[in-house]
C-alpha positions, 0 to 999 in steps of 0.5 A, a space after each residue: 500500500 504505501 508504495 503504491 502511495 508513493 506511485 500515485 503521489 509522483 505520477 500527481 507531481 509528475 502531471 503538475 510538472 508537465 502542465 508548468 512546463 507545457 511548450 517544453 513537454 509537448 516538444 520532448 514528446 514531439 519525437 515520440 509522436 513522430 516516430 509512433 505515428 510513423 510506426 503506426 502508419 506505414 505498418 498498417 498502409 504496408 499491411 493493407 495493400 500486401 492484404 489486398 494483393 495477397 488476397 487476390 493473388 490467393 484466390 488467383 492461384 489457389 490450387 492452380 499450376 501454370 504451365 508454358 510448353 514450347 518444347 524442342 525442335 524435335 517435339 514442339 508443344 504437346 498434343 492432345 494425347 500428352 494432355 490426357 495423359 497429364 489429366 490421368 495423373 494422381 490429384 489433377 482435377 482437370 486441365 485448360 489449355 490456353 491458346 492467345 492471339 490479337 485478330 480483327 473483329 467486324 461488328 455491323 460493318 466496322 473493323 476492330 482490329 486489336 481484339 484479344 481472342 482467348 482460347 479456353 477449355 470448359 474447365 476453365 469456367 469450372 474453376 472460374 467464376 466469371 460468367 456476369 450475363 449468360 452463360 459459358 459454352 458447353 462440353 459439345 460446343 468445345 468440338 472446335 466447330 461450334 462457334 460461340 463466344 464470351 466478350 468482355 465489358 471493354 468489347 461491349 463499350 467499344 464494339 457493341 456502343 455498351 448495347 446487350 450482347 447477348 444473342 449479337 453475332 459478330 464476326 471475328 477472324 473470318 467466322 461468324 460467332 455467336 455471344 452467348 456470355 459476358 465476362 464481369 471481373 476476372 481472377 483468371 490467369 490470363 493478364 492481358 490488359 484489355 482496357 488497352 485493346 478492344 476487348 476480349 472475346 474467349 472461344 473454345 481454345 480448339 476453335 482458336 486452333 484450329 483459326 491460327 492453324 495450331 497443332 500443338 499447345 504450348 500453355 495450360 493451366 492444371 487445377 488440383 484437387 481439394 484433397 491434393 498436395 498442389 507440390 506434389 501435383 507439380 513433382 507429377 507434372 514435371 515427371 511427367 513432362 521430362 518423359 515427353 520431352 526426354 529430359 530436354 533442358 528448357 523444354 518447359 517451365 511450371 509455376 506452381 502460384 501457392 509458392 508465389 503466395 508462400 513467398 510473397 507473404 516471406 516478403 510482406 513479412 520481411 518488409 514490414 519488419 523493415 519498415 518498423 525498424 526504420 520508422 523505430 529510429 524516430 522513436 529513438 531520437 524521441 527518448 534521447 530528447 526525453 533523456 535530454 529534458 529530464 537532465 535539464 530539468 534535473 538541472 533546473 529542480 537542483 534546490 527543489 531535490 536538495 529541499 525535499 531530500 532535507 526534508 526528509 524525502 527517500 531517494 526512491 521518491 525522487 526517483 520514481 517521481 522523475 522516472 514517472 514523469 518520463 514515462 508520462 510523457 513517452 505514454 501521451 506521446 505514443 497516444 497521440 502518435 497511435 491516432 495520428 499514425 491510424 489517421 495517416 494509415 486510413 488516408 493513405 488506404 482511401 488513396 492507394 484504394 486498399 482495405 484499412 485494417 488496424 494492425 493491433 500488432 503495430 499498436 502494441 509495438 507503438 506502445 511498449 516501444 514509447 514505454 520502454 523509451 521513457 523507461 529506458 532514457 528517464 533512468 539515467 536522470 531520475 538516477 542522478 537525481 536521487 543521488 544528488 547531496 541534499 547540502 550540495 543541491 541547497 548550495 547550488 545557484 
């Protein structure tokens, strides 16, 4: 009880002192402010925007194995028969060949001519859902002959004046397609900014082959299943592929996405740590201020300690007094900081358009490291002051 007597008596001087002396203790906690806030806010700005391409590259290539297989000179590409052979393996729940090419587009008499046809496989609709109006197309429309398309909002704003494009006919490399799907925003695996281009039109990847007169396929994607080890999969596939190819060097490349996330998410970690460590240094700067506000105002309060320690007081009280004042400070300013640093984060989220979400954990290292400033740096000072002689201090001018 009576030392927790003594604490509330010192944190009560403690306050009186700061609130003699305001200009001072606002630019002592100055560096704190500058330094939590800095914590605070590029923490949380870096953890939003990692968060939000973390979640799209998740779901981007969770359980998804791409593919490019431009073969040798002996054997370019694979055939349809290497395909199933590749469908026929443990996990695999099914693969989309994909086939790329810039054409030409005539709708109702005028010509587009950098239009972006896509070929895929049903499975791709399967394990993407991107289908916004209508429908995909089905098993028996993917024989290569049936011609049915799906567009894309830049196709309709550009070719079709943004009219209903379902039921249209439109006329792409020399074939009369029909619409029968529009494709609303898409985490597919296919990267072309369209927005540069007059759109997108994704046929039956056989359709597209057989256009471009291609005999063999260079790009898939794999998708496993649920219950699969997507590393596992991938060891399958570059097995297999060694065997089609005869252990050709450079005969094909695999990417296995959930590695790229595992990495990225390395990275997010690797950065933030980074970014705190820099932002840490201002919090250092903060406390050697403190430790320079405490001296002088050691300094300054020399015949108040000599005064108090004639009078009785035990070197304890005087150094938990200065102590307390120290951390006072360093606590209001690490406040203060964690709401500026929270204001800034949520501005520089509205900007860049990433999700604001708190980092607790930066708060918290905001916090205990503004404490253990004002711990740290107010030792020294409450130290010398305690252990100042009370005779010397009365004497002193």
């Amino acid at each position: 009880m009576r030392s927790l007597g003594i604490i509330k008596e010192s944190i009560k001087m403690s306050l009186q002192n700061i609130k003699s002396n305001k200009m001072r203790s606002f630019l002592t906690m100055l560096g704190i402010v500058i330094g939590v806030a800095a914590v605070i806010g590029l923490i949380t700005i870096v953890q939003g925007v990692t968060d939000s391409v973390m979640s799209q590259f998740s779901s981007l290539g969770a359980g998804t194995i791409n593919v490019v297989t431009p073969g040798t000179a002996l054997k370019e590409g694979l055939t349809e028969s290497d395909i199933e052979t590749l469908r026929g393996l443990d996990g695999v729940d099914a693969i989309a060949p994909q086939v790329t090419m810039t054409t030409s587009a005539v709708v109702d008499g005028e010509i587009y001519d950098n239009v972006t046809l896509d070929g895929e496989d049903v499975s791709y609709f399967e394990h993407n859902d991107i289908i916004e109006e209508g429908r995909s197309f089905k098993d028996f429309e993917a024989d290569g002959y049936t011609m049915v398309c799906v567009v894309d909002k830049t196709f309709i704003e550009k070719a079709l004046d943004g009219k209903d494009a379902i039921g249209r006919t439109i006329h792409i490399n020399g074939y009369d397609c029909l619409i029968i799907g529009v494709q609303g925003d898409s985490d597919s695996l296919v990267f072309s900014d369209t927005s540069l281009s007059d759109g997108m039109v994704i046929m039956p990847y056989k359709n597209v082959m057989r256009m471009t007169l291609a005999q063999r396929i260079t790009s898939f994607n794999v998708y496993v299943r649920d219950d699969a080890d997507t590393s596992t999969v991938e060891d399958e596939i570059r097995s297999a592929l060694d065997k089609i190819y005869n252990d050709a060097d450079n005969s094909y490349s695999v990417i296995n996405l959930e590695s790229l996330v595992s990495m990225m998410s390395t990275v997010q970690g690797m950065l933030t740590t980074m970014l705190g460590g820099i932002a840490s240094i201002a919090l250092l700067v903060g406390g050697i201020g403190i430790m320079n506000m405490m001296l002088t105002s050691v300094s300054e309060r020399t015949k108040e300690i000599g005064l108090r320690k004639a009078l009785g007081a035990e070197p304890i009280r005087i150094q938990i007094q200065f102590l307390m004042e120290s951390i006072i400070l360093s606590l209001f300013g690490g406040i203060i900081g964690i709401l500026l640093g929270l204001l800034i984060a949520f501005a520089g989220s509205a900007l860049l358009d990433t999700t604001f979400k708190i980092s607790l954990g930066a708060i918290i290292l905001g916090v205990g490291f503004s404490a253990a400033v004002g711990i740290i740096f107010g030792w020294m000072p409450a130290r010398r002051a305690s252990r100042l002689n009370p005779i010397d201090a009365l004497r002193s001018e």
